[in-house]
Jmol script that loads the backbone (N, CA, C; Angstrom):
load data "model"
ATOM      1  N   UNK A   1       0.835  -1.187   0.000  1.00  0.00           N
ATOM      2  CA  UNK A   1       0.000   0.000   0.000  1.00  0.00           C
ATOM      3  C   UNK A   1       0.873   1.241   0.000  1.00  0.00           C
ATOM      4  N   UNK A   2       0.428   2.139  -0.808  1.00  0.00           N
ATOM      5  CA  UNK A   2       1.112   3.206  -1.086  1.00  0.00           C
ATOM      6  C   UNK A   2       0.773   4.538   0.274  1.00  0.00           C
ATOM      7  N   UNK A   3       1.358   5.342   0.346  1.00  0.00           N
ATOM      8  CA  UNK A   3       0.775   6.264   0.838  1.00  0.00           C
ATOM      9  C   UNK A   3      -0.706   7.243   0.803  1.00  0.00           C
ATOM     10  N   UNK A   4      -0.581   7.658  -0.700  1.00  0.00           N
ATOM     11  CA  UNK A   4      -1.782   8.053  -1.323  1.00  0.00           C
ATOM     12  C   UNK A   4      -2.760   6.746  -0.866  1.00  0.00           C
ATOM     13  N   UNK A   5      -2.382   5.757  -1.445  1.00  0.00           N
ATOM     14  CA  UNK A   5      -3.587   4.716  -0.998  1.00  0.00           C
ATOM     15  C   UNK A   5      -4.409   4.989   0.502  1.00  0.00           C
ATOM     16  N   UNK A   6      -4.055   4.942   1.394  1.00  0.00           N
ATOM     17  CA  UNK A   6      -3.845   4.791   2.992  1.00  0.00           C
ATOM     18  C   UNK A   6      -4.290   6.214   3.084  1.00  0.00           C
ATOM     19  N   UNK A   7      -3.732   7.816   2.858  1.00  0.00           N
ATOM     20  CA  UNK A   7      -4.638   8.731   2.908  1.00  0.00           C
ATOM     21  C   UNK A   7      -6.170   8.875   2.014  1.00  0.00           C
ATOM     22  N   UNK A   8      -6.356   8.427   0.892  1.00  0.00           N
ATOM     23  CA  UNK A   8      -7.567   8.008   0.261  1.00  0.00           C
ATOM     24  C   UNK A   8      -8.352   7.319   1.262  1.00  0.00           C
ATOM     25  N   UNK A   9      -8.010   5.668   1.696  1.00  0.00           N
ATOM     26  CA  UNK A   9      -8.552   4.802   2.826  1.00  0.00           C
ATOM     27  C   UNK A   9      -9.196   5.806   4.156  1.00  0.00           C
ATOM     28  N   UNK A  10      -8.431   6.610   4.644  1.00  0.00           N
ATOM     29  CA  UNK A  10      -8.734   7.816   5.890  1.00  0.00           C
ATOM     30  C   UNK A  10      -9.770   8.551   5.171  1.00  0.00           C
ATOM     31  N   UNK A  11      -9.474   9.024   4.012  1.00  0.00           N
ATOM     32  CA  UNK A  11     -10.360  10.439   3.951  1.00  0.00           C
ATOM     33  C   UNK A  11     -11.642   9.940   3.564  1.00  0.00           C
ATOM     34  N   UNK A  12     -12.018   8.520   3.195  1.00  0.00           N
ATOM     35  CA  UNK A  12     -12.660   7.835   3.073  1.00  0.00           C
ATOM     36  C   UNK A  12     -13.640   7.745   4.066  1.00  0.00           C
ATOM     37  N   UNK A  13     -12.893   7.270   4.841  1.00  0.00           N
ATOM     38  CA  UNK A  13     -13.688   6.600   6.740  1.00  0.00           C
ATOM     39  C   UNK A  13     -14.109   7.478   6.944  1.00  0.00           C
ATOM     40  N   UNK A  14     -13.228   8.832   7.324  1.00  0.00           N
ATOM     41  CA  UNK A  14     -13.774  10.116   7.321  1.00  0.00           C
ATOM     42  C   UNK A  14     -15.152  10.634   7.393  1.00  0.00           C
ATOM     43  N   UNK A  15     -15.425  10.606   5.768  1.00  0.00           N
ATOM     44  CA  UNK A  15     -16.492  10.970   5.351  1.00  0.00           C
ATOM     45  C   UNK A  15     -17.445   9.966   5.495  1.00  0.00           C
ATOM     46  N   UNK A  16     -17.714   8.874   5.524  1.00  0.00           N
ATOM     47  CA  UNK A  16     -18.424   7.906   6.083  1.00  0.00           C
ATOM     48  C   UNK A  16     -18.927   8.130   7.269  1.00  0.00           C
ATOM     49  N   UNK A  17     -17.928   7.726   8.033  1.00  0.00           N
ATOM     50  CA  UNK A  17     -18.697   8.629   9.525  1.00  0.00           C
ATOM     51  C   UNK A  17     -19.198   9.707   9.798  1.00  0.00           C
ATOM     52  N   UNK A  18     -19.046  10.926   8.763  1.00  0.00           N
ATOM     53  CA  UNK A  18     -19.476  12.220   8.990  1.00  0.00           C
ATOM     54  C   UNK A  18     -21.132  11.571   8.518  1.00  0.00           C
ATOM     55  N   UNK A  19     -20.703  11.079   7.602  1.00  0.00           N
ATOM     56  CA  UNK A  19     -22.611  10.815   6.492  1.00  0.00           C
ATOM     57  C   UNK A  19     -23.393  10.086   7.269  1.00  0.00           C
ATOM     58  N   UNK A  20     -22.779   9.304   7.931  1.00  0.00           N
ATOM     59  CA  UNK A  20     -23.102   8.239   9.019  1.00  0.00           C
ATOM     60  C   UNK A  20     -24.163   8.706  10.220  1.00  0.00           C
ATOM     61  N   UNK A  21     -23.186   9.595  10.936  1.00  0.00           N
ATOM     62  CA  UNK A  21     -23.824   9.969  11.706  1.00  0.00           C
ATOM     63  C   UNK A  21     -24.383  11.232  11.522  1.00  0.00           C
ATOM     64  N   UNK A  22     -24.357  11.715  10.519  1.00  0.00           N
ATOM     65  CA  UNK A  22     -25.413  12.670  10.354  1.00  0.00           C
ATOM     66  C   UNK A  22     -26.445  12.175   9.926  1.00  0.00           C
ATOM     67  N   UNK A  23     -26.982  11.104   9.456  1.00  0.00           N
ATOM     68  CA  UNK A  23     -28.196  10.379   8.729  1.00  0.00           C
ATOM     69  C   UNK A  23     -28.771   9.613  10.372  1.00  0.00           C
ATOM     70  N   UNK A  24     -27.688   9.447  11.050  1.00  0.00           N
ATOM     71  CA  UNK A  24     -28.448   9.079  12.209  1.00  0.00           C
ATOM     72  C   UNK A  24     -28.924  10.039  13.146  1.00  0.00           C
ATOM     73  N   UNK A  25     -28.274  11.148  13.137  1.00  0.00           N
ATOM     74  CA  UNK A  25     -28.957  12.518  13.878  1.00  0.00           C
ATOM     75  C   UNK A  25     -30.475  12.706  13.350  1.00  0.00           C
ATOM     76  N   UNK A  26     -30.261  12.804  11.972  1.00  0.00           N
ATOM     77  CA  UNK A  26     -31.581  13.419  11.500  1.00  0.00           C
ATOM     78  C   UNK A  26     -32.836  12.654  11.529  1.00  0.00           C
ATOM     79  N   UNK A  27     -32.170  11.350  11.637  1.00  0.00           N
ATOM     80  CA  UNK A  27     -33.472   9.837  12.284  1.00  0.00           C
ATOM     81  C   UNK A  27     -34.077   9.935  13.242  1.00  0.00           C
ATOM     82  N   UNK A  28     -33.034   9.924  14.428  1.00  0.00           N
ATOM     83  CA  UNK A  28     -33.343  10.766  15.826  1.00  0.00           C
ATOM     84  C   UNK A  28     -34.641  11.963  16.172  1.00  0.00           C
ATOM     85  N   UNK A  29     -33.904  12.740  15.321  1.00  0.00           N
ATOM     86  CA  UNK A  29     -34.548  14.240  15.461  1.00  0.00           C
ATOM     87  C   UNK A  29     -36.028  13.837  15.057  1.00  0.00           C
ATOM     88  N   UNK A  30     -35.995  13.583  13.584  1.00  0.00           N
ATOM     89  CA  UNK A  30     -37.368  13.182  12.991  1.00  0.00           C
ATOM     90  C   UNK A  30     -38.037  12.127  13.717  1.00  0.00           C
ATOM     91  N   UNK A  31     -37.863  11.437  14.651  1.00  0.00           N
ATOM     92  CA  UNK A  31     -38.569  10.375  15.459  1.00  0.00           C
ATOM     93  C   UNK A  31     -39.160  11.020  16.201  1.00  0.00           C
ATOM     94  N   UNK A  32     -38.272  11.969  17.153  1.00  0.00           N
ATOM     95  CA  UNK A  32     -38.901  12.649  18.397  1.00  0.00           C
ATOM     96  C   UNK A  32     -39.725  13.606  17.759  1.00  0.00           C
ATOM     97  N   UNK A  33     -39.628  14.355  16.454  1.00  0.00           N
ATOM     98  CA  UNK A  33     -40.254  15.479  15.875  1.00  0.00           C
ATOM     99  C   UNK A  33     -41.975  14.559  15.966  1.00  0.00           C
ATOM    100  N   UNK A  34     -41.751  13.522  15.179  1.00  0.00           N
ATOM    101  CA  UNK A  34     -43.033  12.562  15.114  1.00  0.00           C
ATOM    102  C   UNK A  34     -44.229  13.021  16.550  1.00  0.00           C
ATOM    103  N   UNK A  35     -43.263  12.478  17.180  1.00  0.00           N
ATOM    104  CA  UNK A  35     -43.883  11.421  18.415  1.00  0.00           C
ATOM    105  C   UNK A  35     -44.261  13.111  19.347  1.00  0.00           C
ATOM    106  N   UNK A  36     -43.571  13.914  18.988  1.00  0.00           N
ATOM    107  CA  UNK A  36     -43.616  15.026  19.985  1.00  0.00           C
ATOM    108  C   UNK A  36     -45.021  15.829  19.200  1.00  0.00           C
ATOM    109  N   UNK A  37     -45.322  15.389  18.337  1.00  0.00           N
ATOM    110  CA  UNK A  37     -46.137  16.098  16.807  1.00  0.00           C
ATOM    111  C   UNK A  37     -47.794  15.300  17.099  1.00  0.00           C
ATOM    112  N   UNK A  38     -47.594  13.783  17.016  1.00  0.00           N
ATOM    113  CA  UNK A  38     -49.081  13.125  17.755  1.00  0.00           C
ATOM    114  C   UNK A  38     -49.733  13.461  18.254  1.00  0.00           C
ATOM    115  N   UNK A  39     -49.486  13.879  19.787  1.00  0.00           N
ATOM    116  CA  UNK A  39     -50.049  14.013  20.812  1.00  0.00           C
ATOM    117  C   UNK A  39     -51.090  15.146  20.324  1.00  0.00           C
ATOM    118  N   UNK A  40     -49.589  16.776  19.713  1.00  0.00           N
ATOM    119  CA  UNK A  40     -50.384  17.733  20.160  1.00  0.00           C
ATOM    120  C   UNK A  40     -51.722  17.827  18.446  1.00  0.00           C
ATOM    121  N   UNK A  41     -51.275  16.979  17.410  1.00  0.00           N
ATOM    122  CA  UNK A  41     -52.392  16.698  16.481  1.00  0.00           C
ATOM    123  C   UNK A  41     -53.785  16.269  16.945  1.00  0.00           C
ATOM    124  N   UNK A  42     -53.480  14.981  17.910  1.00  0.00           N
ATOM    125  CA  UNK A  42     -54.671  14.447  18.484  1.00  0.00           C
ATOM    126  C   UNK A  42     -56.015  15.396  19.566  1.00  0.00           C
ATOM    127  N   UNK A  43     -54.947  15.901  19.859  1.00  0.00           N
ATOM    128  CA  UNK A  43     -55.230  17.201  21.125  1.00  0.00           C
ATOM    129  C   UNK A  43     -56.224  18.209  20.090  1.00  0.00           C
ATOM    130  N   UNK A  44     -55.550  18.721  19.012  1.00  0.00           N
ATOM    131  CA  UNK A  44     -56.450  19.417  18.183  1.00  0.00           C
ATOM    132  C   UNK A  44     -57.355  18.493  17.347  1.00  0.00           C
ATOM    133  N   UNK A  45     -57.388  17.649  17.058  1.00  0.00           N
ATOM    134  CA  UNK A  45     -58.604  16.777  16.191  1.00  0.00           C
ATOM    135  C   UNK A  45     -59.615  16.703  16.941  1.00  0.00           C
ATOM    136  N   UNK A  46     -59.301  16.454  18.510  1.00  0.00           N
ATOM    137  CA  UNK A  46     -60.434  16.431  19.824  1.00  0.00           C
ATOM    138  C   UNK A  46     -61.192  17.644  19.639  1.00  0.00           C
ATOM    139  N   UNK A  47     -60.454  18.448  20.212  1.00  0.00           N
ATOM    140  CA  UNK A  47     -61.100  19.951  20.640  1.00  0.00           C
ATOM    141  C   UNK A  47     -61.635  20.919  19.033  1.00  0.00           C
ATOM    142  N   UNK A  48     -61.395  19.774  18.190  1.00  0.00           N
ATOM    143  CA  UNK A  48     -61.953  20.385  16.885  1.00  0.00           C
ATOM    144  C   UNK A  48     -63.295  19.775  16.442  1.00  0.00           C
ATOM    145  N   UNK A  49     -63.608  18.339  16.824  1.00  0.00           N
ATOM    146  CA  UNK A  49     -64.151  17.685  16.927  1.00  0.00           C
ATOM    147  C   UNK A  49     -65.495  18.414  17.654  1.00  0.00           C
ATOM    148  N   UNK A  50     -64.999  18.626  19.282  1.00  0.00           N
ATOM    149  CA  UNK A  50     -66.083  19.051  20.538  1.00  0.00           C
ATOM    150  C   UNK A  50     -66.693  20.062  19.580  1.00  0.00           C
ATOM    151  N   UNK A  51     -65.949  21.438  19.174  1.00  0.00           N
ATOM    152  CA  UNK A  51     -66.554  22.583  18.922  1.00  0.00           C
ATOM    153  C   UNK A  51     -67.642  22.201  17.793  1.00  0.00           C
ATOM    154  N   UNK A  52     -67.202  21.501  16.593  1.00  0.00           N
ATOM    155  CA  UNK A  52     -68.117  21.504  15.698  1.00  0.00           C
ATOM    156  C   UNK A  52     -69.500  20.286  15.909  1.00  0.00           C
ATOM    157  N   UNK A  53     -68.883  19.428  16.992  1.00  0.00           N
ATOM    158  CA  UNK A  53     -70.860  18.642  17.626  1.00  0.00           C
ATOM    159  C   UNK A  53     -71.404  20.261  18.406  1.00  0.00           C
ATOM    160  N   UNK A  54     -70.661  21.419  18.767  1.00  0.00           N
ATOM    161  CA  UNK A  54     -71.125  22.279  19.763  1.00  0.00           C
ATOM    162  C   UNK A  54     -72.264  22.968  18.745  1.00  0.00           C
ATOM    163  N   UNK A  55     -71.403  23.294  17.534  1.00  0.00           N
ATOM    164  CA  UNK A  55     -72.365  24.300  16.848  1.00  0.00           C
ATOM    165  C   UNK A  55     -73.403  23.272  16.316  1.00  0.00           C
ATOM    166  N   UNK A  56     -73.153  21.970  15.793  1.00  0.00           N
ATOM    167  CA  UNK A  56     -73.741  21.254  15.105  1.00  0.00           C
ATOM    168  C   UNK A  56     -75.378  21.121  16.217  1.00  0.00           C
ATOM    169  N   UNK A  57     -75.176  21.132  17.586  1.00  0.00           N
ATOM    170  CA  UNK A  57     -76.460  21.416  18.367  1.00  0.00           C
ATOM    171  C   UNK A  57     -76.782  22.705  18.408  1.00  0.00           C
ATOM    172  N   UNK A  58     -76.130  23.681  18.104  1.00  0.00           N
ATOM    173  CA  UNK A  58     -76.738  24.793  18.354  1.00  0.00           C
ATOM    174  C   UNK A  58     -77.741  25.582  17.420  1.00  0.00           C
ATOM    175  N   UNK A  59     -76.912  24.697  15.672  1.00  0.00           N
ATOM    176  CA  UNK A  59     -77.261  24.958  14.637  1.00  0.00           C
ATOM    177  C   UNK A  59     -78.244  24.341  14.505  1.00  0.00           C
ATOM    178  N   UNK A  60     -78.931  22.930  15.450  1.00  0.00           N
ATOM    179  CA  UNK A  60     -80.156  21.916  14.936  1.00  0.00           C
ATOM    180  C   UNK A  60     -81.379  22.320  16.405  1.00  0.00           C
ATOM    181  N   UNK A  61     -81.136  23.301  17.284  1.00  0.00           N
ATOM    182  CA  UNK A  61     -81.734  23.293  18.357  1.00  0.00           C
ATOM    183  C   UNK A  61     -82.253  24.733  18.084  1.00  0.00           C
ATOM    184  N   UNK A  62     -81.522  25.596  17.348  1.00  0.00           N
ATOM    185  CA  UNK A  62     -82.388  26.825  16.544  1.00  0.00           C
ATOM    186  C   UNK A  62     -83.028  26.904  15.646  1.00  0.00           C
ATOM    187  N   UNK A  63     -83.073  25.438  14.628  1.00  0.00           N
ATOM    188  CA  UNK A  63     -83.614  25.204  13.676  1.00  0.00           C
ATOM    189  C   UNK A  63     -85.100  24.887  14.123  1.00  0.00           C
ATOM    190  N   UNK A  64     -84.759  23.268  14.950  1.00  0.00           N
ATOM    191  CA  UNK A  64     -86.402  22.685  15.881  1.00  0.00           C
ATOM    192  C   UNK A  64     -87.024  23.493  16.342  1.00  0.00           C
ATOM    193  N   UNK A  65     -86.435  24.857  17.671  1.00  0.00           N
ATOM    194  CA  UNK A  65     -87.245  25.223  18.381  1.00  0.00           C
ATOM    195  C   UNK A  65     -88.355  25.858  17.379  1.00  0.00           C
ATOM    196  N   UNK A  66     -88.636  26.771  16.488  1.00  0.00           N
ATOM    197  CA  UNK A  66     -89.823  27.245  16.206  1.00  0.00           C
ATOM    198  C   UNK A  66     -90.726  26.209  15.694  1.00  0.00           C
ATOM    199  N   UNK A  67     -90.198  25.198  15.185  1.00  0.00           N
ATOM    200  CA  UNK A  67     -91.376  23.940  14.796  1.00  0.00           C
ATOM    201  C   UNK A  67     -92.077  23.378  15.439  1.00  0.00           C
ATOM    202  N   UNK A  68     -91.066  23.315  16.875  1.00  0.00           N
ATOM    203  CA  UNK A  68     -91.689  22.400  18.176  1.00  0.00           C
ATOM    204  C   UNK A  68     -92.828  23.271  18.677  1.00  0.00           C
ATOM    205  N   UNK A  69     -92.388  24.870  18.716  1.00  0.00           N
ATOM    206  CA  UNK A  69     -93.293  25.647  19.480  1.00  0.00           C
ATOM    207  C   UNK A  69     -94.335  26.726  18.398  1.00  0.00           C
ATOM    208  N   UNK A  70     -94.373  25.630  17.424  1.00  0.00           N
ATOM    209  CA  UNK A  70     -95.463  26.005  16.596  1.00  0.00           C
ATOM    210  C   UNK A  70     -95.547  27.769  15.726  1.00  0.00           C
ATOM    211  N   UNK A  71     -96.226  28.497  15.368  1.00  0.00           N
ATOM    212  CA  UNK A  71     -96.312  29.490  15.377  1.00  0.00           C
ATOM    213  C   UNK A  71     -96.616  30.632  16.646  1.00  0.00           C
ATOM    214  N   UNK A  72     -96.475  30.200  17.470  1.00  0.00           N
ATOM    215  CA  UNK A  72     -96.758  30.678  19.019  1.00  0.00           C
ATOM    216  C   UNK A  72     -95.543  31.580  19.358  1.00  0.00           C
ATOM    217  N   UNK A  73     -94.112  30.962  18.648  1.00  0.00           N
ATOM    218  CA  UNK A  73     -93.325  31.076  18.777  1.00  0.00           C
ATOM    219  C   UNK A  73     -92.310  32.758  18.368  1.00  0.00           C
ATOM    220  N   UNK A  74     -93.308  32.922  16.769  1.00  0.00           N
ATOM    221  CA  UNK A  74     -93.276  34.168  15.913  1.00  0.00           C
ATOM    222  C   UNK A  74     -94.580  34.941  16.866  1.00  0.00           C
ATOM    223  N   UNK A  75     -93.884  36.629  16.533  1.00  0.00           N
ATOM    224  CA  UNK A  75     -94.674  37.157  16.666  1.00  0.00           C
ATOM    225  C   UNK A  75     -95.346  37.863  15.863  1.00  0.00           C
TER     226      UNK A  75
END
end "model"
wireframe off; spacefill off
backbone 0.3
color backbone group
């Protein structure tokens, strides 16, 4: 093995490990990004959920009341 060979071989490893563990940082990161991301999605699908059954009664309980209470209801 030559010299050149053997610095090629290094600058090699080198960069391997740089690519290496930067592809494993960004695995990391993006896992916890995930998992940290769920919760607060679920959290809003809920409370997005509540509001629109909220109007969805408010919108069908202003509709009924004058039917239920007949024309009695208008003045």
């Amino acid at each position: 093995m030559t010299a050149g060979n053997v610095l090629r071989k290094n600058r090699m490893k080198r960069y391997l490990l740089t690519v290496l563990a930067t592809l494993l940082m960004a695995a990391i990161a993006a896992f916890f990004f995930y998992v940290a991301l769920v919760p607060l999605v679920l959290a809003s699908m809920i409370l997005l959920g509540l509001a629109l059954m909220f109007a969805l009664g408010v919108y069908v309980g202003t509709e009924s009341l004058p039917r239920l209470l007949g024309n009695s209801f208008r003045s």
